[in-house]
C-alpha positions in Angstrom: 36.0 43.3 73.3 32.5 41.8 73.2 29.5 44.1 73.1 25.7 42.7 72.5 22.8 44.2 71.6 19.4 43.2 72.6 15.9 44.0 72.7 12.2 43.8 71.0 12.0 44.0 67.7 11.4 47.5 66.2 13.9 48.9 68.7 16.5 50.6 66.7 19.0 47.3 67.4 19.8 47.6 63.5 19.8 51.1 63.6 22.3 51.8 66.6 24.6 48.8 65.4 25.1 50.9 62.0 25.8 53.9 63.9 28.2 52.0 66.5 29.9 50.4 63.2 30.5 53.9 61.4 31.2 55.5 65.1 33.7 53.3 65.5 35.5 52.8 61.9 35.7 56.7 62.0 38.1 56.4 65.0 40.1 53.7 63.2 39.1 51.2 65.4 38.2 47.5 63.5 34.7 46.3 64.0 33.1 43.0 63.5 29.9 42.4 63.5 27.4 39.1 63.8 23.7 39.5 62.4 21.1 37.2 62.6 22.1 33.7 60.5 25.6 34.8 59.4 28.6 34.4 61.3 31.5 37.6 62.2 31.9 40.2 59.2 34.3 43.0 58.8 32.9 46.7 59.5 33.7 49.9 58.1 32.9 53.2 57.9 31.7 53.1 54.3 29.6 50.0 54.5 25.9 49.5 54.9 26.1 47.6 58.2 24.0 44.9 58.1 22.7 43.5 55.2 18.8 44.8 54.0 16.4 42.3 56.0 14.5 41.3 53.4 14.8 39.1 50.3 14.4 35.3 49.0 18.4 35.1 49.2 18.2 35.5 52.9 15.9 32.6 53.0 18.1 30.5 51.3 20.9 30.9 53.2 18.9 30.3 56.5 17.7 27.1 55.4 21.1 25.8 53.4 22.4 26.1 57.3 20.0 24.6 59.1 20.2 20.6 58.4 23.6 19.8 59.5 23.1 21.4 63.0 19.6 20.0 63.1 20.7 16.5 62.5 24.1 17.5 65.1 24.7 17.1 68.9 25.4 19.7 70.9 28.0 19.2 73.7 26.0 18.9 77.0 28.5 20.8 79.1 28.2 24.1 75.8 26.3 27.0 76.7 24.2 26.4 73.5 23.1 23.4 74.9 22.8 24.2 78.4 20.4 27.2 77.0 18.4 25.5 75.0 17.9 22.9 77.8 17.2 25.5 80.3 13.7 26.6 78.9 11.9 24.4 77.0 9.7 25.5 74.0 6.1 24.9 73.6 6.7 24.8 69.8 8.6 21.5 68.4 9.3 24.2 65.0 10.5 26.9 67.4 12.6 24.6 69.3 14.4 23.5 65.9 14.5 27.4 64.7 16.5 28.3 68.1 18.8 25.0 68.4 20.3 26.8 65.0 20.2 30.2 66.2 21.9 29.3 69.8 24.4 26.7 68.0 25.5 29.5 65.3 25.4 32.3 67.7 27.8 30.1 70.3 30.1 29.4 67.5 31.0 33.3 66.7 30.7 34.0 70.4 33.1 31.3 71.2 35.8 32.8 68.4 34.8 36.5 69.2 35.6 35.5 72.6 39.4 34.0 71.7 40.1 37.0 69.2 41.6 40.5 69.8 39.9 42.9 68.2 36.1 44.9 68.8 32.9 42.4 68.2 29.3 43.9 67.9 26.8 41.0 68.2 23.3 42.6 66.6 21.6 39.7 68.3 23.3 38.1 70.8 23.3 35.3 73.7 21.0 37.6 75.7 18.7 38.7 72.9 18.2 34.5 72.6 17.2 34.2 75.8 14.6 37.0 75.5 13.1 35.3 72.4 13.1 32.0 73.9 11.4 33.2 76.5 8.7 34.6 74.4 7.7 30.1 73.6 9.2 29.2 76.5 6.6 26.2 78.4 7.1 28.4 82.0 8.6 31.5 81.6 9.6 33.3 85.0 12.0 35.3 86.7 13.4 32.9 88.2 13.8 30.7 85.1 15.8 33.8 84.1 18.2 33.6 87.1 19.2 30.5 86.6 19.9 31.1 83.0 22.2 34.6 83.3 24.3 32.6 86.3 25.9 30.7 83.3 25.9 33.0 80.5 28.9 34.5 79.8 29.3 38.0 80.1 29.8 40.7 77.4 32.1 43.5 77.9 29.3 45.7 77.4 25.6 45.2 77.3 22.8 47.5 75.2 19.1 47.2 76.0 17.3 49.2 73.3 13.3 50.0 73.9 11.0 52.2 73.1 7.3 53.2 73.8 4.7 50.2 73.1 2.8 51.7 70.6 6.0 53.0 69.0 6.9 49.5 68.4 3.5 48.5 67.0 4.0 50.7 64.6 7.5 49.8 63.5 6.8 46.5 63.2 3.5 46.6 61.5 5.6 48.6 59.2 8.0 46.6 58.8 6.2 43.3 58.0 4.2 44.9 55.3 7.5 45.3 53.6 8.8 41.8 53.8 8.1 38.8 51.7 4.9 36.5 53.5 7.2 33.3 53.5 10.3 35.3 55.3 7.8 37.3 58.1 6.7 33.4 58.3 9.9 31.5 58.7 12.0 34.2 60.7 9.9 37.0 62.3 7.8 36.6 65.6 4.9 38.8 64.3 3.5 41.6 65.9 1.6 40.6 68.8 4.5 38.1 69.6 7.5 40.9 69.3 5.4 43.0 71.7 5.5 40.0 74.4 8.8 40.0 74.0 9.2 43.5 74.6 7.8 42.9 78.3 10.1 40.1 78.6 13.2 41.7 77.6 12.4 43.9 80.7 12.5 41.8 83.0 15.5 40.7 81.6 17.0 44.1 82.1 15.8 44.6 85.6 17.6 41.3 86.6 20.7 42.2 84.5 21.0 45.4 86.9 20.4 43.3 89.9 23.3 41.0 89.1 25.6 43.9 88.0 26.2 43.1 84.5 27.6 45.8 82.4 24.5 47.6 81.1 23.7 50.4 78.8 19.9 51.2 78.7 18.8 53.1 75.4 15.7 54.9 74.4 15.7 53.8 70.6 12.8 56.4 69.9 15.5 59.0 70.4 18.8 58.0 68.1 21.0 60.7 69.8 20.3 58.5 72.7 23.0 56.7 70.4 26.4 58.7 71.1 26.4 57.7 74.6 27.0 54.2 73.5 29.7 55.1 70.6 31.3 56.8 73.5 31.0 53.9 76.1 32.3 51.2 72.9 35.4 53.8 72.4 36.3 54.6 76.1 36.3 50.7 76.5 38.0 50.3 73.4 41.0 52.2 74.4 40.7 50.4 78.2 41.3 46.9 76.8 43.8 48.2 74.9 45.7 49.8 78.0 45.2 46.7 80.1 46.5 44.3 77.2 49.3 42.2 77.5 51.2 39.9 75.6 51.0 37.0 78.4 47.2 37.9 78.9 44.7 34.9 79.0 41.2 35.7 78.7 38.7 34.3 80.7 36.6 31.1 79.3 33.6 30.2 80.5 31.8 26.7 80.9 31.6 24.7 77.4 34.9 26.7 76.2 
């Protein structure tokens, strides 16, 4: 079971992934999650879920994974390249920050994908697309089209959001917290995480036009939250019921 989370910075996508994580681990039910650089990690219900965003160690770890996909060529047929390809960035830096991001991100969705088991994805396939659209040389709706008709689908899908100025704040906030050289290398900046915001919109009004499995959340309201701890469970227990030992899952194009 696949479920992604996506939407502007300052949404509560960190916030509702700890609460899915401990939801979840108090039902006994074995989570993994993937955020941001690192690949799938065990949840439970004891564990700070993910790691603090800040600090020169993150840094380091970004950058110690970043030459040997740089320097690497993606299968042309792999979603990661096919999404990369489909919108081209205006920024050459930003073009190298998301081949990692898409290359990393395919690789746990790819093994997510072949495993049993419940995977959260913090920021997933779709939260790339909303952040490529963001640098992206023409972005449009249909741009977007074309790029959800090969995606593969999650089990379930959360769009967080919240009011504009409620995100301003949060990430102004936020930033003041964080080393310069990490808001820098990593973070869009305000302005930046606010176009996004109207981007991952649209993304969510085509995402209900083409019928994919989406949850819409208010992340100004957190009790907005138990709806989806609810929706992760009931699905939980459907996959189970529908399991069998002869299944085989579907694959998708670059599988």
């Amino acid at each position: 079971m696949i479920i992604e989370l996506f939407g502007p910075p300052g949404a509560g996508k960190t916030t509702l992934l700890r609460r899915v994580c401990h939801g979840m681990a108090e039902r006994g039910v074995s989570v993994k999650t993937v955020n941001g650089y690192r690949l799938i990690e065990q949840a439970s219900a004891s564990q700070d879920v993910p790691e603090t965003r800040h600090g020169i160690g993150r840094i380091g770890r970004k950058i110690a994974t970043c030459g040997p996909i740089l320097l690497a060529t993606l299968p042309n047929n792999s979603v990661a390249a096919r999404l990369l390809a489909s919108l081209p960035l205006r920024s050459r830096t930003w073009s190298w920050r998301m081949k990692v991001d898409i290359a990393l991100l395919w690789e746990s969705w790819h093994i997510a994908q072949e495993s049993e088991g419940c995977f959260i994805f913090e920021e997933g396939l779709i939260q790339a697309l909303c952040a490529m659209l963001v640098f992206a040389r023409n972005p449009s709706v249909d741009a977007i089209r074309d790029t959800l008709a090969f995606l593969p689908r999650p089990d379930i899908l959360v769009q967080l959001d919240a009011p504009q100025e409620t995100l301003r704040r949060r990430l102004v906030d936020r930033y003041a917290q964080q080393p310069f050289l990490e808001v820098l290398l990593f973070e869009l900046g305000v302005e930046r995480g606010l176009r996004q915001a109207d981007l991952a919109r649209q993304v969510g009004e085509c995402l209900n036009r083409e019928g994919w499995p989406l949850i819409q959340v208010n992340g100004d309201d957190p009790h907005n939250f138990e709806k989806v701890i609810a929706k992760v469970s009931a699905g939980h227990v459907k996959e189970i019921a529908l399991a069998r030992p002869d299944d085989v899952r579907p694959r998708f194009a670059g599988t």
